[in-house]
N, C-alpha and C positions, 0 to 999 in steps of 0.2 A: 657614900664614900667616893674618894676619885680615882680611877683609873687613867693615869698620864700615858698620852701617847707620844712614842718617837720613832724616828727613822734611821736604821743600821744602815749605813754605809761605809763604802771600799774607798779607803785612803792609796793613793800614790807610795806610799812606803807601808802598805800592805796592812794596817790597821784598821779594824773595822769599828769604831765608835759610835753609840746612839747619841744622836741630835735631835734638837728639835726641828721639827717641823714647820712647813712653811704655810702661814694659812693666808688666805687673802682677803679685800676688807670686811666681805659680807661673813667671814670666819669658815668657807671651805677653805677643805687643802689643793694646796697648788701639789699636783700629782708630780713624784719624785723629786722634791727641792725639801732641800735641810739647810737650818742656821751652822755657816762653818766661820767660825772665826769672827761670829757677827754680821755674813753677809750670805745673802740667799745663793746656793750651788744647785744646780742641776744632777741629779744622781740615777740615773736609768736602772741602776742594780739596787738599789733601797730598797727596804722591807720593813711595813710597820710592825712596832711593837707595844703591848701594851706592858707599864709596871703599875703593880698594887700592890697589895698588903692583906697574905689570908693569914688570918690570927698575925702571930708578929715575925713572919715569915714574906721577907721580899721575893717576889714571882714577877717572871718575866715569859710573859703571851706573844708568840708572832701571828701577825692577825694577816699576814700576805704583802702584796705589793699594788692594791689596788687602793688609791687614797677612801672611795666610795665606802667601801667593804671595811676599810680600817674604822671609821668614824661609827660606822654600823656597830661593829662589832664593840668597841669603846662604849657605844650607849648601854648594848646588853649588858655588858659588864659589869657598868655602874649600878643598872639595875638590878642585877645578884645581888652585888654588894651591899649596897641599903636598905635589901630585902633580910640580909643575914644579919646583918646590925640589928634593926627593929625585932628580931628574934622569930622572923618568921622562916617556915621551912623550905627552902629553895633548892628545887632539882635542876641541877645544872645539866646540859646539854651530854649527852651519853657519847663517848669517841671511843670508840675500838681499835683506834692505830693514829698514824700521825695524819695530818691532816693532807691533802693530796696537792691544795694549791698555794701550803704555805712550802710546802717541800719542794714542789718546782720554783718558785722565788728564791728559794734560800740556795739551792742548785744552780742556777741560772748566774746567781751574782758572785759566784765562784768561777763560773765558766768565764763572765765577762772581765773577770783577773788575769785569770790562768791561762785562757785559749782567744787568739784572732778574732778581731770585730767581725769579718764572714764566718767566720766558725759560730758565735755567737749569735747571730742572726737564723741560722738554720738550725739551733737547738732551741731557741725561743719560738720558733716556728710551730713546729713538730710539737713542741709541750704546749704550747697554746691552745692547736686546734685539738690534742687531746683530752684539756682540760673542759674542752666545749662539748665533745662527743661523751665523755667519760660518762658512765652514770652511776661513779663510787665519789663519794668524798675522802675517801681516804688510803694512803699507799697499800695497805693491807686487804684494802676490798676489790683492787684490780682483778678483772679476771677474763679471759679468753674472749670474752664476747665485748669487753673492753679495747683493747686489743686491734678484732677485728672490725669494731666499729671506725677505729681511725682508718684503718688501711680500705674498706668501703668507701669512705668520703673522700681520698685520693683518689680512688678509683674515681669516684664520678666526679670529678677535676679535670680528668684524661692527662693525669700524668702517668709517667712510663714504668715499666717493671722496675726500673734503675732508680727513678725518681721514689717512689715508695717505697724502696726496701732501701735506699740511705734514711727518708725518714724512719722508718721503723727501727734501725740499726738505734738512730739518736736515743729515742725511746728507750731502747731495750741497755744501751749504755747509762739513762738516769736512773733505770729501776734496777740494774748490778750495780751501781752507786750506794744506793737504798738498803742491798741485800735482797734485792726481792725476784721471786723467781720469775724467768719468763715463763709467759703462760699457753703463747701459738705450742701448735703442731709443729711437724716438718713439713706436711702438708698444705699447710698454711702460707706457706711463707711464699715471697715474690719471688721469683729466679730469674735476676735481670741476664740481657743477653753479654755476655763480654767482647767487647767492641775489640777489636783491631786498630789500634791507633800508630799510622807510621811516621815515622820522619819526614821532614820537608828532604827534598829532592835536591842536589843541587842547581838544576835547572829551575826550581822553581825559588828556591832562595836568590836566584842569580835575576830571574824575572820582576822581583818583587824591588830587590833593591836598584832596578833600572828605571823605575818608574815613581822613587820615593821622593823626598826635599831631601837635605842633607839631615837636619835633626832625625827624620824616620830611619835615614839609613844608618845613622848613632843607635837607634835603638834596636834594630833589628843585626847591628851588627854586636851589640853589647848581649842582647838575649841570647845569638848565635856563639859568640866567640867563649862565654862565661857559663852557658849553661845554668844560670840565674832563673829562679822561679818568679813571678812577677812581684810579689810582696818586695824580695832580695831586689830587686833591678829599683824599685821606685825607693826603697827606702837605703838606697847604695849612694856615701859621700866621697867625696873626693879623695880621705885619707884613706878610704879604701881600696885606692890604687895605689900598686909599687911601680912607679913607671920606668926605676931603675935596675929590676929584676923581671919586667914584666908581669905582673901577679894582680891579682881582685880577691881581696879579702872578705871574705861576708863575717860580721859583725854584729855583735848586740847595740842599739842604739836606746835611746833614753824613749820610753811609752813602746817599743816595738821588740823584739825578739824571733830570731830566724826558729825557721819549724825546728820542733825536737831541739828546741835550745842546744843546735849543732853549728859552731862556728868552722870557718874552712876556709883554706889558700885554695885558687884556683888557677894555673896556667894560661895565659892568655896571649893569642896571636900578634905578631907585629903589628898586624893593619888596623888589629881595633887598641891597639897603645895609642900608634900614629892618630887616631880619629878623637879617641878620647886626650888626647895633647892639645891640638887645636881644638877641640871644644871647651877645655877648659880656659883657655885665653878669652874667651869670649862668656866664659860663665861669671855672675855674681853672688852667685849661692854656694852654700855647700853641697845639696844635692845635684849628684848628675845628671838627673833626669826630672826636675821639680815640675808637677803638676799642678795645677788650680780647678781643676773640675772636682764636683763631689765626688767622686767613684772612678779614680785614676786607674783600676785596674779595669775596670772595663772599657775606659778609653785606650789603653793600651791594646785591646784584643778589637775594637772599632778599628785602631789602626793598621793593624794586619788585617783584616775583612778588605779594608776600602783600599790596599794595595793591591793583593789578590784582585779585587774587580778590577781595580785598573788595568792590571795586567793581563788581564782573558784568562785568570786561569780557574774560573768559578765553576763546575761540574754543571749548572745548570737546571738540576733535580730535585735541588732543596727548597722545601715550601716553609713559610711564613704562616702562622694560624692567624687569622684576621682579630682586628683588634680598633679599638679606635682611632687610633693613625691612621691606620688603614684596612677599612671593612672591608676588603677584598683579599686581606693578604698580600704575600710578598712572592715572588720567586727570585733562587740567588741569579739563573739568568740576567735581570736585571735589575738588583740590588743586588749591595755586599753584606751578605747575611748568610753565605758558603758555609755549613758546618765541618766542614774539613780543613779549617781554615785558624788552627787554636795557639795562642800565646805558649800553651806545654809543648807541644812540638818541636820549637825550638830545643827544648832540653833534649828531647828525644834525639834532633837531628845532632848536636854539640856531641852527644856520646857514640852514635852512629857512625860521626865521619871521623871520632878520634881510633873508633876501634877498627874501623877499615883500612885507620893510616899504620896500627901497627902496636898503638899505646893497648899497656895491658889492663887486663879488664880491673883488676885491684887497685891501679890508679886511676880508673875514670868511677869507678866506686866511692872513691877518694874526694873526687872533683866534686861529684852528685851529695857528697855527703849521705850517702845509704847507710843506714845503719848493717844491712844487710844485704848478701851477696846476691841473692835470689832477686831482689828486688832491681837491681841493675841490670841483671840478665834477661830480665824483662823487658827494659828499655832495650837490647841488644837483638832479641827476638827476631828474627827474618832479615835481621842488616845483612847478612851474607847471601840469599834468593836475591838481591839484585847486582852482583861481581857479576863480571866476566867472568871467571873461573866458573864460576856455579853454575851458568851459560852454557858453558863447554860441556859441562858434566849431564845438565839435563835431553843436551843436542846426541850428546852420545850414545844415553840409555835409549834412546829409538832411533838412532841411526842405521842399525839393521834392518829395518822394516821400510817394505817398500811405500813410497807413497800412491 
């Protein structure tokens, strides 16, 4: 009997439909390509599925997202099937829970709907390598020494307390997906250190943009002036400026959606109105800021790195782990590869020098689009240790002591 294979894929208008599949001439599959509309598409979030027929009972198998593994699994099937016809007795394969790497595929191609191509990227990550460490096939056989298998093989990767307890985090976000409990300790778990992340300085914004082209200094004056996360600045068009109210609206756009699907007006400085005016005379597109490289947001954090060099303001201390570019390593002395040197920053500084100008903190909550107040106050955190004022007050608490 036959077991037909297809491929579930994620439509643009949110439909998930089984397609056939794409095979090529020798009759594999072309991994992730389904027949749409009669023409071959590429689908990164596809999951094969098998349909047959037990007694007169249609069933529908997802056999994962590995074309290899799909075709594998289709043959065993067949061979059930032909076994159970011819009236012989067939023990099918014994499953105590759901299966663990049809469950990360079918999770995964929800994430790549739902949530950011880097969001994406780092939950395919995380469930990959632990679909290699795992030694359960299935979500109900996880258990502790699962677990700490994955965060072992971070470890010997030499990534950082920070680096392994977001992946773990991802983890432990698909298995409460699932229902299923975490299984670590408290014990267990990585305790990344929480960094101190300040605002750029005005001397040092004022450094960077003396040293830019004019497009650099369009963007560093768009990140500064808007408080714009980098997604928001590259995927920001032209109607999303009011240039007769002075304002920057962030926006839903067609394939893209601002975080927490939170749209928002933003107040904006005269002099980046003025800059964003004359660059629009000279633009052809709708986007403000249109890039052609694959990975615009990290061109975008390249170009605040290689201003910072320019400018001297590189600390000096930051090492590069060697690598094939360069089996020596790097130092930011000299390369622009400064880790103090970050596209969020900006945000940080935008609310920084709104709240030292005076603007209350509910409206730069506002600006930030936070859902929550805490989370702004954060960004606010130590903006007052460098006033004058504050100056005075620490010069005073030991002013009676002699030197």
């Amino acid at each position: 009997m036959k077991a037909h294979l297809y491929i579930r894929i994620k439509m643009q208008d949110g439909s998930r439909p089984f397609c056939e599949p794409v095979y090529s001439a020798n009759r594999k599959l072309k991994p992730g390509y389904a027949v749409v509309k009669g023409k071959p598409e590429h689908h990164q979030e596809g999951v094969y599925h098998l349909r047959y027929l037990r007694g007169e009972k249609r069933v529908w198998e997802s056999v994962g997202a590995d074309a290899q593994e799909a075709l594998l699994r289709q043959h065993q099937r067949e061979l059930i099937l032909d076994g159970q016809k011819a009236g012989v007795q067939v023990v099918e394969p014994i499953t105590t829970g759901r299966d663990l790497g049809a469950s990360i595929d079918s999770y995964l191609a929800g994430v790549s709907v739902a949530r950011s191509a880097n969001t994406y990227v780092q939950y395919e990550y995380a469930l990959r390598i632990f679909k290699q460490v795992c030694t359960k096939r299935t979500l109900e056989g996880i258990t502790r020494e699962d677990v700490l298998n994955l965060r072992d093989y971070f470890i010997g990767k030499g990534n950082s307390n920070y680096t392994i307890s977001h992946h773990l985090t991802n983890l432990r976000t698909f298995l409460t997906y699932y229902d299923q409990p975490w299984p670590l300790k408290k014990t267990d778990r990585m305790k990344p250190t929480k960094k101190l992340v300040k605002a750029y300085s005005k001397e040092e914004i004022s450094a960077m943009l003396s040293v830019g082209s004019e497009d650099e200094k369009d963007l560093l004056w768009f990140l500064l002036g808007t408080g714009a996360r980098k997604a928001e600045s590259l995927n920001a068009t032209w109607s999303d400026v009011d240039f007769a109210h002075g304002t920057f609206n962030v926006s839903e756009k067609d394939g893209w959606t601002p975080k927490d699907k939170e749209e928002g007006g933003i107040k904006i400085p005269a002099v980046l109105v003025d800059r964003l005016k004359a660059r629009k005379a000279n633009s052809k597109g709708s986007r403000i800021f249109p890039m052609t490289v694959c990975n615009p947001e990290k061109e975008i954090l390249h170009i605040i790195k290689r201003l910072a060099f320019k400018a001297g303001l590189n600390c000096g201390e930051c090492q590069c782990k060697p690598g094939k570019a360069y089996p020596h390593g790097r130092c930011c002395a000299t390369a622009p590869i400064c880790k103090r040197y970050k596209t969020h920053k900006f945000r940080k500084a935008f609310a920084t020098l709104h709240s030292e100008n005076g603007v209350p903190v509910r409206t730069i909550q506002r600006w930030l689009r936070h859902s929550s107040l805490e989370t702004t106050l954060k960004y606010l955190a130590g903006s007052d240790d460098n006033t004058d004022a504050m100056r005075s007050r620490v010069d005073a608490t030991f002013s009676a002591i002699a030197a």
